[in-house]
Every structure is written in structure tokens, then in C-alpha cells.
C-alpha positions in Angstrom: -7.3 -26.9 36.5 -5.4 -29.6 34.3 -4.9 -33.2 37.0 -2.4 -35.1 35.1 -2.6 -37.9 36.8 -6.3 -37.8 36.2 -6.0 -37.1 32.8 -8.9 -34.6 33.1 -9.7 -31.0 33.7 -11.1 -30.0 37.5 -13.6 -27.7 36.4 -16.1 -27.8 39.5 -16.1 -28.6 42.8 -20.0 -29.2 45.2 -20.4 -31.3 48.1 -20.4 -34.6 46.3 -16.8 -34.1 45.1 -15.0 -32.5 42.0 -16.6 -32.5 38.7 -14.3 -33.4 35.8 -13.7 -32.5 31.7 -12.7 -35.5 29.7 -10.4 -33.8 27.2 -11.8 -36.1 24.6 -14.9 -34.9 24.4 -14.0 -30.9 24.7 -14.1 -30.7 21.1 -17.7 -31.3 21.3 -17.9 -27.3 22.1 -19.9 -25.9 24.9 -21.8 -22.9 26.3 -20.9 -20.6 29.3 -24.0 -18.5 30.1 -25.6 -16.4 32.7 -26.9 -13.1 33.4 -23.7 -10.1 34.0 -21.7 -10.1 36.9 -22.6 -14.1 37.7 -19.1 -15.0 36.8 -19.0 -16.3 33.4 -15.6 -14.9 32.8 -13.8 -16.6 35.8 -15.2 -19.4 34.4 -14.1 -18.8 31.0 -10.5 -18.5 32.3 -10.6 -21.8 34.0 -11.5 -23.5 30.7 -8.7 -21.3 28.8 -6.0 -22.0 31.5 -6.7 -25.9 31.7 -6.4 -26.1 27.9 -3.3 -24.3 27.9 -2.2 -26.5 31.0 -2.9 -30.0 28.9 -1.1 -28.4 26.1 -3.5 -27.2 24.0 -3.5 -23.8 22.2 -6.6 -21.6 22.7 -8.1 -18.6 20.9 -9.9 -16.1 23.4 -11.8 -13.2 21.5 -11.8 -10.6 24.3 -14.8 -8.6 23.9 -14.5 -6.5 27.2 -10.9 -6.3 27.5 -10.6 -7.6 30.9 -9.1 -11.0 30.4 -5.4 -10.1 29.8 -4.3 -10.4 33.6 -3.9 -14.4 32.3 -0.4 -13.5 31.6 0.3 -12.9 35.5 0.0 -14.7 38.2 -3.0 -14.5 40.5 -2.9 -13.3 43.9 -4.1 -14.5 47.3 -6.2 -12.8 49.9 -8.3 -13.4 52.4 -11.7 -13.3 50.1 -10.0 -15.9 48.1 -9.0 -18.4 51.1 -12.9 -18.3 52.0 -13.7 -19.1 49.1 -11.4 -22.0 48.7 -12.2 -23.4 51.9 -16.0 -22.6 53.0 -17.6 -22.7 49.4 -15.4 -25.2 47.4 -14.8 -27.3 51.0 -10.9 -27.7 50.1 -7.3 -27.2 52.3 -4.9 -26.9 49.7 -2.3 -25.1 48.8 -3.0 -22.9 45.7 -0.6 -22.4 43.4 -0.6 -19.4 41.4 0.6 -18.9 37.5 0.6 -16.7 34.7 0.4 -18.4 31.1 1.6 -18.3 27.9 -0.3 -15.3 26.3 0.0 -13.7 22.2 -2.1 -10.5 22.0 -3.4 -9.7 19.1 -5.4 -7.0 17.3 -6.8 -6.1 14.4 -6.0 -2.3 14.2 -2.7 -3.3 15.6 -3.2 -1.2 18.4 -3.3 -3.4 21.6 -1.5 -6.4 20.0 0.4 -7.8 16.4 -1.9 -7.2 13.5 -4.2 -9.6 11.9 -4.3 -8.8 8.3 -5.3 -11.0 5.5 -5.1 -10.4 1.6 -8.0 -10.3 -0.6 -7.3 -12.9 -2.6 -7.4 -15.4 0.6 -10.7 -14.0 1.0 -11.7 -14.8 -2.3 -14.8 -13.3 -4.5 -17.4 -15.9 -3.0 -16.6 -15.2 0.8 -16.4 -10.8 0.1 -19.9 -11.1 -1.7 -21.5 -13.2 0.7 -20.1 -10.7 3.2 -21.0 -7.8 1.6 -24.8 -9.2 0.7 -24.1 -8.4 -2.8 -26.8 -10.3 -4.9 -26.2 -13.0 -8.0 -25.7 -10.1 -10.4 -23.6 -8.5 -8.3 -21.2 -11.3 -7.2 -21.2 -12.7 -10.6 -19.5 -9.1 -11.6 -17.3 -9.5 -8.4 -16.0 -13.1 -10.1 -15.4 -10.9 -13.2 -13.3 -8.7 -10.8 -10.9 -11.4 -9.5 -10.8 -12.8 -13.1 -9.7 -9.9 -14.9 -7.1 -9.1 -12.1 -6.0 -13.3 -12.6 -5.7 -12.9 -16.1 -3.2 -9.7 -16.2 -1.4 -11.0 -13.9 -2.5 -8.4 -11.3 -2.4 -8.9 -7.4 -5.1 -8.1 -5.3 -3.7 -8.2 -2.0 -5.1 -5.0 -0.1 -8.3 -2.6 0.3 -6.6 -0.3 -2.6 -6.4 -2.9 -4.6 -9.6 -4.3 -4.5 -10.8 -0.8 -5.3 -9.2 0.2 -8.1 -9.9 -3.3 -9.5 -13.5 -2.6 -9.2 -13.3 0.6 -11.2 -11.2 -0.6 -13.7 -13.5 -3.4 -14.7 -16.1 -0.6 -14.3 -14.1 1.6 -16.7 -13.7 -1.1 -19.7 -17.0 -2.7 -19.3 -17.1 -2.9 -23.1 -14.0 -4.7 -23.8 -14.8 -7.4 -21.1 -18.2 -7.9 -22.1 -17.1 -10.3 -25.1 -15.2 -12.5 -22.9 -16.8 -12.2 -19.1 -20.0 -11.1 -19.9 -21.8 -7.7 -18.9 -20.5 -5.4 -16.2 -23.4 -2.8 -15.6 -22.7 0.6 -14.4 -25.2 -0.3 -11.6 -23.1 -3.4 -10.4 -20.2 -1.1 -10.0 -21.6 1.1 -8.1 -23.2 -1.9 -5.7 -19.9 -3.2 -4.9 -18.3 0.1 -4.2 -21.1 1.5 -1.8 -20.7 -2.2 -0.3 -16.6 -1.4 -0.1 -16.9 1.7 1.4 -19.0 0.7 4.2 -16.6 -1.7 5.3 -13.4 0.5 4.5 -15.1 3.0 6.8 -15.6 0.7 9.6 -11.5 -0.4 9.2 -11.6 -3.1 5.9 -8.0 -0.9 4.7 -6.5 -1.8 7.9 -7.5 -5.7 7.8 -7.0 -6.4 4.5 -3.0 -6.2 3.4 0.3 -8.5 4.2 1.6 -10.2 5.7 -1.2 -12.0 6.2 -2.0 -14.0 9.4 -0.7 -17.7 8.8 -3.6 -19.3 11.8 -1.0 -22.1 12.1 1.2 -20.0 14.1 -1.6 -19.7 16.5 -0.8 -23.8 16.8 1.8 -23.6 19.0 3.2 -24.2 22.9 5.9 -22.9 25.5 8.7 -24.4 26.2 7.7 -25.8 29.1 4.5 -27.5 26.9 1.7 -25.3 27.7 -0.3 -24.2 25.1 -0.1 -20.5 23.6 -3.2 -18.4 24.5 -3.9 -16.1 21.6 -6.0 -13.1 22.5 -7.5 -11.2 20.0 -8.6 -7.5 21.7 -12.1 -7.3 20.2 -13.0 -3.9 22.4 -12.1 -1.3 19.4 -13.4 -4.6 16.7 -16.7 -5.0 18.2 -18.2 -1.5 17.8 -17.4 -2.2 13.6 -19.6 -5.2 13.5 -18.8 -5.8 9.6 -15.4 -5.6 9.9 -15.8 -7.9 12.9 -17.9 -10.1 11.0 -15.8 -10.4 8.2 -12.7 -11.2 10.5 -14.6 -14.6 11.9 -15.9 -15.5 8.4 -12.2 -15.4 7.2 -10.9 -16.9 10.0 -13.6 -19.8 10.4 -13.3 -20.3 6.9 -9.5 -20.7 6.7 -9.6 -22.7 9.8 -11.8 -25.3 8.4 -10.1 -25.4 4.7 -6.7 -25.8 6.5 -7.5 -28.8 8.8 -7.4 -32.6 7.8 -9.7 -35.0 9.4 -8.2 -36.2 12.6 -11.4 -38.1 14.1 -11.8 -39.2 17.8 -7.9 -37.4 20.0 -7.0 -38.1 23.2 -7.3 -34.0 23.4 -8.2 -30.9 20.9 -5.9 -29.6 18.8 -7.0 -26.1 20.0 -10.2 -24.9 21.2 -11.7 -21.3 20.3 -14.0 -19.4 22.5 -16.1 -16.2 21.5 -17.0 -14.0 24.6 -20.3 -12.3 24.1 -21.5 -14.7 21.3 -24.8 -12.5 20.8 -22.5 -10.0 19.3 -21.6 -12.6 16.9 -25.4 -13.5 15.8 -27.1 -10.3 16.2 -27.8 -8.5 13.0 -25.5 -11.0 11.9 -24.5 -11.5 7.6 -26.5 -14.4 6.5 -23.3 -15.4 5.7 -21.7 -15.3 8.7 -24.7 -17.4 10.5 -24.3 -20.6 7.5 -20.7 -20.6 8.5 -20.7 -20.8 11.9 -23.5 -23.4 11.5 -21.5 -25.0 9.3 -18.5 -25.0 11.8 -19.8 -26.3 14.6 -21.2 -29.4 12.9 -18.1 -30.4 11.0 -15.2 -29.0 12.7 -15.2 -31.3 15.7 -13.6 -34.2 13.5 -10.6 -31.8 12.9 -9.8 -32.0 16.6 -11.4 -27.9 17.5 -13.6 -27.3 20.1 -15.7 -24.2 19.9 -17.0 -22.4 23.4 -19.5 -19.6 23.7 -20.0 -17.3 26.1 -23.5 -15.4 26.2 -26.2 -14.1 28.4 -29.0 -16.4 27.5 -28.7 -19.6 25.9 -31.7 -17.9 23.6 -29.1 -15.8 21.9 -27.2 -18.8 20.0 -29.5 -20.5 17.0 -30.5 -23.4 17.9 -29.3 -25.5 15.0 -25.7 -24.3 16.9 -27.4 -24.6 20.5 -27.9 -28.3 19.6 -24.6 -28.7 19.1 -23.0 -27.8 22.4 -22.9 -30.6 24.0 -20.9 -29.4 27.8 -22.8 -26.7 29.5 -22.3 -24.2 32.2 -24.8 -22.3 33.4 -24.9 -19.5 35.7 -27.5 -17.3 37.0 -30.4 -15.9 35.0 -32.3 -13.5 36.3 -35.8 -13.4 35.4 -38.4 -10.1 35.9 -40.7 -10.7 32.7 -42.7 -13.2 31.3 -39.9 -13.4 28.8 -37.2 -13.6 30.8 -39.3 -16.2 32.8 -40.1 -17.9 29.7 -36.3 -17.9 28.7 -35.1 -19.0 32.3 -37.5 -22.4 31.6 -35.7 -23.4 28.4 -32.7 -23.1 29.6 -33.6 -25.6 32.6 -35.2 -27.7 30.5 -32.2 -28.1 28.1 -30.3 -30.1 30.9 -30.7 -33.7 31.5 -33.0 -34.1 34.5 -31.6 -34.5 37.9 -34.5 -35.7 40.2 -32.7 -34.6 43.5 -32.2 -31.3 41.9 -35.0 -28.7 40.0 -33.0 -27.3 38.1 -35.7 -24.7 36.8 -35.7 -22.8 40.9 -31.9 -23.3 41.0 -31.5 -20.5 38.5 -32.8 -18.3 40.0 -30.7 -19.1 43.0 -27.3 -19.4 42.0 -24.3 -17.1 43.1 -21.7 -15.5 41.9 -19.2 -18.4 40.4 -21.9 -21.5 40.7 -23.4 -23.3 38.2 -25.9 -25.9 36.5 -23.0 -28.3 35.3 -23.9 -30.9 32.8 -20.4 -32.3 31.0 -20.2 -35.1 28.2 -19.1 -38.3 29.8 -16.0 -40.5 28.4 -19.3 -41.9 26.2 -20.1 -38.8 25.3 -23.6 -38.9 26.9 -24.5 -35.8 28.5 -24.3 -36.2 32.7 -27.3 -35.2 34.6 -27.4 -31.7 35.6 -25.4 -30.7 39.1 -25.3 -27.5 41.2 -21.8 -26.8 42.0 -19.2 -23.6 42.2 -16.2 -23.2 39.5 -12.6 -23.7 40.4 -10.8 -20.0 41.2 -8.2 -19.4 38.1 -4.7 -19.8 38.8 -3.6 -16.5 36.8 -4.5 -12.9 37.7 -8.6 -12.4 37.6 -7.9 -7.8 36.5 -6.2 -6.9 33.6 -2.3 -6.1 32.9 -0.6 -2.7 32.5 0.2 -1.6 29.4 3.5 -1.8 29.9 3.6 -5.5 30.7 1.6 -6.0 27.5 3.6 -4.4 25.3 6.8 -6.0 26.4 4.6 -9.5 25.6 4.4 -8.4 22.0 7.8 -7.1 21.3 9.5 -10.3 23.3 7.3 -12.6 21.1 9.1 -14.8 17.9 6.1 -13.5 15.8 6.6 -9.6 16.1 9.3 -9.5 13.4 6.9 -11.5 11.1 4.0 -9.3 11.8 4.5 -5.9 13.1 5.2 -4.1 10.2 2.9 -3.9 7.2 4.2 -4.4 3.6 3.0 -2.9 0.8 4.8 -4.4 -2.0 3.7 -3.6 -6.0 0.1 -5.1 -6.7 -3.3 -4.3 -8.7 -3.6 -0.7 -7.3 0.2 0.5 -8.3 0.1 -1.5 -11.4 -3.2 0.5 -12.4 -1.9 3.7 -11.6 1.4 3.6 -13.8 -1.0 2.6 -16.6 -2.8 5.7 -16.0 0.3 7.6 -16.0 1.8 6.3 -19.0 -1.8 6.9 -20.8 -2.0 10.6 -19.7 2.1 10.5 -20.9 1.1 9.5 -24.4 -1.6 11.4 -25.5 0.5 14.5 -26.3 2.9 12.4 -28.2 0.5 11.6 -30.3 -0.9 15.5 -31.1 3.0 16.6 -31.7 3.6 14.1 -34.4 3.4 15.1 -38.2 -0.1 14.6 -39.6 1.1 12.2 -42.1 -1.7 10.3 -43.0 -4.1 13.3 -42.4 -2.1 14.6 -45.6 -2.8 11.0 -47.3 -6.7 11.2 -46.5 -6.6 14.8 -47.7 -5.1 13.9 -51.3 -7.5 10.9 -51.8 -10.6 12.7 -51.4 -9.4 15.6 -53.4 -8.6 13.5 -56.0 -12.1 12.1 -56.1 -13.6 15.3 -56.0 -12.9 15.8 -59.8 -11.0 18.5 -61.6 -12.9 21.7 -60.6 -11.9 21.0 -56.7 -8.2 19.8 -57.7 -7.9 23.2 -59.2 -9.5 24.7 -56.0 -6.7 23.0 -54.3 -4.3 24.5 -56.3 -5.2 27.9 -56.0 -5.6 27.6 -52.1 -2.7 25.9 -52.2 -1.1 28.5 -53.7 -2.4 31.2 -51.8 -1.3 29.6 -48.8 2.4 29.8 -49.6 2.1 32.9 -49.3 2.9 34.4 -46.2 0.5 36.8 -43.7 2.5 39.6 -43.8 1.9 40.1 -48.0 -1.9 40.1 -48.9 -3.0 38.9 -52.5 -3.3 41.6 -55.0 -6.6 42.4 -56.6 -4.8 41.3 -60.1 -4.6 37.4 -58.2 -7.8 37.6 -56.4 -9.3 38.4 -59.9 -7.6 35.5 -61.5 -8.4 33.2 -58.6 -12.1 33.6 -59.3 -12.0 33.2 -63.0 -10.2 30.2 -62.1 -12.7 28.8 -59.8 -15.4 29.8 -62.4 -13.8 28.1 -65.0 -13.2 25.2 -63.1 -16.9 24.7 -61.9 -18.0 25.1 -66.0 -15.4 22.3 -67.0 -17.0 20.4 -64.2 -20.5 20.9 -64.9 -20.3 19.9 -69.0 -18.5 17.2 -68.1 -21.0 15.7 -65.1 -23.3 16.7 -68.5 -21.4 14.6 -71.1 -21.1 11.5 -69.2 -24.5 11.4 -68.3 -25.7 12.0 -71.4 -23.7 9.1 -72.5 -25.3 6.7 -70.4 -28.5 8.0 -71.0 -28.5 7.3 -75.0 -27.0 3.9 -74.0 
């Protein structure tokens, strides 16, 4: 919970007192982390709903689907009073609220789409994707710069496609300019294309494309806009997913100018079930996060993940998490052991407090706390229990969601696709006009045929000239009245004759040159 006056987020409450956020430093990211069912997503709505409550807009990737109740009001009941009062020691009155939520989705089923165009994704970023090797991206460059030079939009999956084939299809007239397309290449990329058109890449790609700075935006009475992306269909397609966060990371960091040390972020992300993210993850994928989480911070974002085990993040990202939550971990096997002992150690020591026995201890909704201070040097390690969330902890209706994304501003900008003229249409009316022509072409008189035909008939000398003629002649003549035997006769004294001129002729003039 946001404390105006305080100028700080109340984020945990022990027996020593409340345990405070500086806003300042919550773009310096953090990890939420603890075994299922220890609370980490009541904890992950606190964080989202204090952000919101100091004006800042958040993006909440909702893995599991149960976070969308943040656009009601909580309730109260007796559990909850017990808890206010005999764990978190306070006699307050609790004030519930629902928030400011956008739902979003990429299928477009649970919320408005998120669709981006090709060539915002750009050759580097879909080969890097795709693991397409230097050969291969280097005939993906060719793609895009064939497509750039005709003048040729590549704006959805179709597009892409047909691009590909094309390029495939006239590998010899590019070669002189781009360089060689091999067959093999071709048929890289489009194996690569139709794994992630299987896994929903046709219903990502297309417009209008998702302009992220609408995700920049607050209420009207100054809270900042939740964005919730319903990851529980996205997940399951981890390429598509994959390629959603490399777009979206990558157009994030491109779009942002340096804004160095704010009073507050300029919006804060946070990734529910993180592992998800880094598991089998693209190489690709992994460099940009990394790359991210070290250099966004000086654009004013703050990055959050949410995970089982701390283990499950890369440590060159680990290392760069600098406010940390903690629940539960429960440890069975040596592993497990091994795992709950590097995460205690990666607190700063507490000496009233061993951090290593404490969790294994913990309860549902308490925590290892250890928060950058207005210095930004990490605090030493506390035991203490979350704030409740002000906003409903189960999910919404349907109904309740869907009148959220018809009542938005944004659903007349992004509801409905568009599928306006570009590579793929452009491509096909070629092919059309092509098939079109070709008859054309056999129906027209054979003109120069009959030019070619009299040139080497002339060369051919007087014996097949007078062949000519007397084929000629006997073509004139109609199917329907054979030649005589008189004309056949004379046809072949003709042709006999014609071959004798020939011959003493061929004989003269190479006698002639003979003597000379």
C-alpha cells in the first residue's frame, strides 16, 4: 500500500514496525520467490496495486489466470480481520478498492489483441528467434531487402511467407545483386516459419500493431493503468511466447530515452512464473533479457520476477535484482537443500536472524525481506508478513471482464484486425497476371517464327529453296483434294534435280578454291 505522506510503499509489516519501498529505487527490479501456495501472488498484487496507487503503470503477465479480481474490490471476513490484527499486529480500518485494469491477449480471446508487424520485428530479431544460422539469416536480410526494394510491405505471417518463397523462386535473378539464395536456406526458414505459425505466429503478427506507449498511461483519478496480458492459452506455445517478450523487450528499450535517477518508475513490468521465461529458452531471448535488466533501469523500468527458486533466473540477471522477497522453500533433497542455502545466503546477514532455518519455517504470506535503502544499499534481511491487497484476491467473471474491454478508449484502436494490401496480395496479382498472359502470347501470329523460317531457308542454298517451294505448294492445297500421281511425279524430279544442281555446285566452288 502507497503512504503518501510517506512517500513510500507499505509492503511489510513484523513486530519491529512496517517495512517500506523507496520508489526511487523500484527500478532496480526485484525477485518474488517461494515454493507454490506460499503466497507469492498476494504479494505480487501488493507490489502491482502500490505502483498503480503512486501513479505508475504496470505490466502483469498473468501466467495462471488468477490475478484479474484486481479490477474489484476486495472483500472482508473474519479470516481476513485475524489476519490484520493477530499476524500483522494492526486496528485499522481497511479500505477496499478495485484498480484501473487493461486486459490483454494475444489470441484476442480474453482481452484486446497484441499484434505486431513483421517489419517492427525486423530480419535480425526473427532469425535470432527462429535460431536460423549466419547463412540462413543472411538470406533472411535478402528477404526484407528484396521486399524494401519493390516497394513491398511485409506486415503479417502471409506476407512473410510468400516473401520467403518468392526470393526462393528467383534465386537466379537476385544472386547478381544480393548474393546466393540456396534452395536449402529456403527451406530452413520455412520449416522455422511453420513451427511458429503452428504455435499462433499468424495471429501475432498483423496490424494494427501494439503502440507499448499506450500501455503508459493513468485514470483519471491518477492511478496508474494495470495492463494484463492473459498468458494461460500463450504459455503452452513457448515460441510464440518467446517471441512476444523478445518483441516487446526489444521495442521497449529502443523506445525509451535515458531519464537517469526519478523520484518513481515510469512503469514497472513483472513476469509471473519467470522459469517459463528461461527454460528451454531462445538464446536469443536469454541475451535480451540480460541485456534488459542491466540497462533499462536508467530509462526509469523496473523489472520483477516471480519464480519458485531463485535458481531458476541466470545469475548474470539474479545479480541484478536488487529488492527481494522471499517466501517459503521447501526442501526434501540434497538439491532442494542445496538450493534452500543459496538462497539464504544471497541476503545480507542479519545476526539476530538465520535466515538459512527461517525458510524452512515461513507461512503462508511471510517473508525474508531485504529492500534497497534511499542509498541503494541492500537492508539486512527481516522476517516479516506481506500487507493483504486492497482489490479482490479470486478472479472476475467473464462478464465483468468483457465489459472492461469494450468500455476501454483502446478497443476501437485494437479490436478489429486489418488486413490492408501488402507483400502477400501484391505477389498473388503477379501470379495472376503471369498465368493471364501466357495464352496471349501462344494466340498471337508467329511473325517472327515466319522471319527465322525464311532466313535459314535462304541459307540452305537453292536445292532446299526449291524444296520450299514445292511444299509450299503442296500445302495450298487443301485436305480434301490429294496430289495426283502426274504432281507427285513432278515433285520428285524436282527434288532430284534440285539436289544435282546443289551437289555440282558444292563441287565447283570447291574446286575453285582448291586450284587457288
Amino acid at each position: 500500500m502507497y503512504i503518501p505522506k510517506l512517500h513510500k510503499v507499505w509492503l511489510c509489516q513484523n513486530s519491529q514496525g512496517g517495512i517500506y519501498l523507496t520508489p526511487k529505487m523500484a527500478n532496480r527490479h526485484g525477485l518474488i520467490a517461494g515454493a507454490t501456495g506460499t503466497g507469492k501472488t498476494v504479494t505480487l498484487k501488493v507490489l502491482a496495486e502500490s505502483f498503480s496507487e503512486m501513479g505508475v503503470p504496470v505490466f502483469l503477465a498473468d501466467i495462471k489466470g488468477d490475478v484479474s479480481g484486481m479490477i474489484l474490490p476486495g472483500e472482508d471476513s473474519e479470516g481476513f480481520q485475524k489476519r490484520i490484527k493477530n499476524k500483522l499486529g494492526l486496528d485499522i480500518d481497511w479500505q477496499f478498492t478495485g484498480y484501473p485494469v487493461r486486459f490483454w491477449d494475444v489470441y484476442g480471446k480474453m482481452g484486446l489483441p497484441v499484434r505486431t508487424t513483421i517489419s517492427d520485428m525486423g530480419p535480425e530479431l526473427l532469425s535470432r528467434l527462429l535460431e536460423l544460422n549466419d547463412t540462413q539469416s543472411g538470406v533472411m536480410n535478402i528477404v526484407f531487402r528484396v521486399a524494401d526494394s519493390q516497394g513491398l510491405l511485409l506486415l503479417d505471417f502471409k506476407d512473410l511467407r510468400s516473401m520467403v518463397q518468392y526470393v526462393g523462386d528467383h534465386a537466379a535473378e537476385i544472386k547478381m545483386e544480393y548474393g546466393n539464395v540456396s534452395s536449402q536456406s529456403i527451406g530452413a526458414i520455412q520449416r522455422a516459419l511453420l513451427r511458429l505459425e503452428d504455435q499462433g505466429g499468424n495471429i501475432f503478427f498483423g496490424e494494427p500493431a501494439l503502440d507499448i506507449k499506450d500501455w503508459f498511461a493513468t485514470d483519471t483519478d491518477g492511478r496508474g493503468v494495470i495492463n494484463l496480458l492473459h498468458c494461460t492459452e500463450l504459455f503452452q506455445n513457448p515460441l510464440l511466447y518467446s517471441t512476444f517478450l523478445l518483441w516487446m523487450l526489444s521495442e521497449l528499450y529502443e523506445m525509451m530515452p535515458e531519464a537517469g535517477d526519478l523520484n518513481k518508475p515510469k512503469m514497472v513490468f513483472f513476469f509471473d512464473e519467470a522459469h517459463l521465461i528461461f527454460k528451454d529458452a531462445p538464446r536469443s531471448l536469454l541475451d535480451k533479457v540480460e541485456q534488459i535488466v542491466r540497462l533499462i533501469r536508467s530509462k526509469g523500468i523496473g523489472i520483477y520476477f516471480i519464480t519458485q527458486q531463485p535458481a531458476d533466473i541466470p545469475d548474470s540477471v539474479l545479480a541484478q535484482l536488487g529488492n527481494k522477497l522471499q517466501h517459503a522453500l521447501r526442501a526434501y533433497t540434497p538439491k532442494e537443500r542445496k538450493g534452500l542455502k543459496a538462497a539464504a545466503q544471497a541476503f545480507r546477514p542479519n545476526p539476530d536472524l538465520n535466515a538459512e532455518a527461517a525458510l524452512g519455517e515461513l507461512g503462508t504470506g511471510e517473508v525474508l525481506v531485504s529492500l534497497l535503502d534511499e542509498e541503494g544499499v541492500p537492508t539486512m534481511v527481516q522476517r516479516a508478513y506481506v500487507m493483504p491487497p486492497r482489490s479482490y484476491l479470486g478472479t472476475c467473471s467473464y462478464e465483468a471482464r468483457r465489459r472492461a474491454i469494450e468500455e476501454t478508449p483502446l478497443h476501437t484502436k485494437y479490436a478489429k484486425a486489418i488486413d490492408r494490401e501488402s507483400a502477400y496480395e501484391i505477389l498473388q496479382k503477379r501470379a495472376q497476371q503471369d498465368a493471364e498472359a501466357e495464352p496471349e502470347y501462344e494466340d498471337e501470329p508467329e511473325q517472327g517464327s515466319l522471319r527465322d523460317e525464311i532466313r535459314r531457308n535462304a541459307s540452305r542454298g537453292s536445292a532446299r529453296t526449291t524444296t520450299s517451294r514445292a511444299t509450299s505448294a503442296r500445302s495450298t492445297r487443301t485436305a480434301k483434294e490429294p496430289p495426283s500421281v502426274i504432281e507427285k511425279v513432278a515433285t520428285s524430279a524436282l527434288q532430284t534435280f534440285g539436289r544435282t544442281i546443289a551437289s555440282s555446285l558444292a563441287r565447283g566452288i570447291l574446286g575453285s578454291l582448291l586450284k587457288k
